[in-house]
C-alpha positions in Angstrom: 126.9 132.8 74.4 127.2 130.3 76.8 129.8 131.7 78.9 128.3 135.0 79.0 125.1 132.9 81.2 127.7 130.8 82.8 128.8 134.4 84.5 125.8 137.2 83.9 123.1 134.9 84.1 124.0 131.9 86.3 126.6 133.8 88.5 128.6 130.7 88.2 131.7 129.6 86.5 132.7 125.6 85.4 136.1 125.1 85.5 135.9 122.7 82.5 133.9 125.2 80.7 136.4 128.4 81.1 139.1 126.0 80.7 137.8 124.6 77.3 137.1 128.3 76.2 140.6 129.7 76.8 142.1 126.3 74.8 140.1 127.2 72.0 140.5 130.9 71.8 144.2 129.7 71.9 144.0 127.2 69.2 142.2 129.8 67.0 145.1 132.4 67.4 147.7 129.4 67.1 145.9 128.6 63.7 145.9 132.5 62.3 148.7 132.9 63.0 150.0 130.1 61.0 148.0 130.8 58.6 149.2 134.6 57.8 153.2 133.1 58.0 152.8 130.1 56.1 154.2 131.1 52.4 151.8 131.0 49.8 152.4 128.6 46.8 150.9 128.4 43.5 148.5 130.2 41.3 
């Protein structure tokens, strides 16, 4: 939400902000990814 005002809004971008975005969106494919090829064990 925010970055859609930080560019259609505002017309401006942070550099911390897009930066902090694309290290999360990373993180969160990082993390799925893990999760789908980590075995499963137990019940």
């Amino acid at each position: 939400y925010l970055t859609y005002l930080e560019v259609y809004v505002i017309e401006a971008l942070c550099a911390w902000c897009v930066a902090s975005a694309v290290i999360i969106t990373v993180l969160a494919i990082v993390a799925a990814v893990a999760i789908r090829v980590a075995p499963q064990h137990g019940a």
